[in-house]
N, C-alpha and C positions, 0 to 999 in steps of 0.2 A: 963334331957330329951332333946332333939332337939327338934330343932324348930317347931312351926305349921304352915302347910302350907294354906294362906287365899289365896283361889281363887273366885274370882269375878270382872265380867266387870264392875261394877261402880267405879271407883276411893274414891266416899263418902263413900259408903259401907263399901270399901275395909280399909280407914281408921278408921271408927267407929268400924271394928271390930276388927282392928290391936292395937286400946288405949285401948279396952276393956282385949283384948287378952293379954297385954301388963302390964294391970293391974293387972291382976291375977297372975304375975311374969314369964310369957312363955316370949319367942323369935316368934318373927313370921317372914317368909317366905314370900312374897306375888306374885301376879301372877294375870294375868288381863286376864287371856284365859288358854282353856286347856293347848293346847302345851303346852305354860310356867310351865305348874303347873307340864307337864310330866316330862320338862327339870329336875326343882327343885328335883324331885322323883328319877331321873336317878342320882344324884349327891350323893345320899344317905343321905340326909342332915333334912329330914323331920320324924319326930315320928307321927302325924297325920294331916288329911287333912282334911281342912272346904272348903265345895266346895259349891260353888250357882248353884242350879240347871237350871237357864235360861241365857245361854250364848249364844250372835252370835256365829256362825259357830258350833264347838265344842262345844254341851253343856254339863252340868254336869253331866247328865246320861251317856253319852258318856265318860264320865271322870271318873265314879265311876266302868264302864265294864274294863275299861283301869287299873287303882288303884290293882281294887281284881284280876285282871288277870296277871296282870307285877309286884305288889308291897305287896302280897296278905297278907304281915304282918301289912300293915299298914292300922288302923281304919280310917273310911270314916266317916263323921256327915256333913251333907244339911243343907246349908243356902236357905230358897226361900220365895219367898210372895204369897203361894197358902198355903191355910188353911188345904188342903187336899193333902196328896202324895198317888203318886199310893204305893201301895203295894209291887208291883212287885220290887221296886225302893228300899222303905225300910228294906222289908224285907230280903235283899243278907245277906248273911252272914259276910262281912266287915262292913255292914253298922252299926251302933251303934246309930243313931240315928239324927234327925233336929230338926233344928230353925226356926222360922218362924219370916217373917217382919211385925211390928216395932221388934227389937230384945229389948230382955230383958234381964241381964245379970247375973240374974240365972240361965235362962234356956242356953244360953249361957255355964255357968259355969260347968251344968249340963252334957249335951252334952259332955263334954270334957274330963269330971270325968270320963262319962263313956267308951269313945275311950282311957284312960290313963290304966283305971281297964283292956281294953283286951287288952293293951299292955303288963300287968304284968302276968297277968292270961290268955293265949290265951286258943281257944277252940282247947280243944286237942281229941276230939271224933268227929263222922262225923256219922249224920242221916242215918241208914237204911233207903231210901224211898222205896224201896221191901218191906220191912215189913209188911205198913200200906196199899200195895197192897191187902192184905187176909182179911182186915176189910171191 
């Protein structure tokens, strides 16, 4: 598998999840701001992307419209310290899933399992939303 791509402005962050991620036997990527994280994705070099959702400028939502729109093969999983994500956010169809701060590194593990599972198995159907118009 290539690498995973950690994007987040803390530097501590960015390391704590890079020995985590590192541990698990992955390659990791990192990137301290969108842009970078787009650079990384335009190289081809990335299987998926753990993205912090609170970045100056650029922030992660901005980053995961960017992802499912330019790189729309590759699963998205949120790194953030809000207990709660909007919906809107989670639920795109790249996204596979967050982690929340302090990180824990099952769930961690978790999260990664499952952006690896739609890299082998992608979703190869696409919702009618006309359908559920007539209910």
């Amino acid at each position: 598998m290539k690498p995973i791509l950690n994007v987040d402005d803390d530097p501590g962050v960015r390391s704590l999840l890079r020995r985590v991620i590192e541990g698990m036997g992955h390659e990791v990527i990192e990137a301290d701001d969108a842009l970078s994280a787009l650079e990384a994705l335009e190289k081809g070099e990335v299987s998926i992307a753990l993205c912090d959702v609170r970045m100056p400028g650029r922030d992660g939502v901005w980053l995961v419209d960017q992802i499912l729109t330019r790189f729309p093969g590759t699963p998205v999983a949120l790194a953030t310290g809000l207990l709660e994500m909007d919906p809107h956010v989670t639920l795109r169809p790249g996204v596979v899933g967050y982690v929340t701060k302090p990180f824990k590194r099952a769930e961690i593990a978790d999260v990664l399992r499952a952006a690896a599972e739609r890299i082998r198995q992608p979703e190869t159907r696409e919702i009618d939303l006309a359908a559920f118009d007539s209910l």
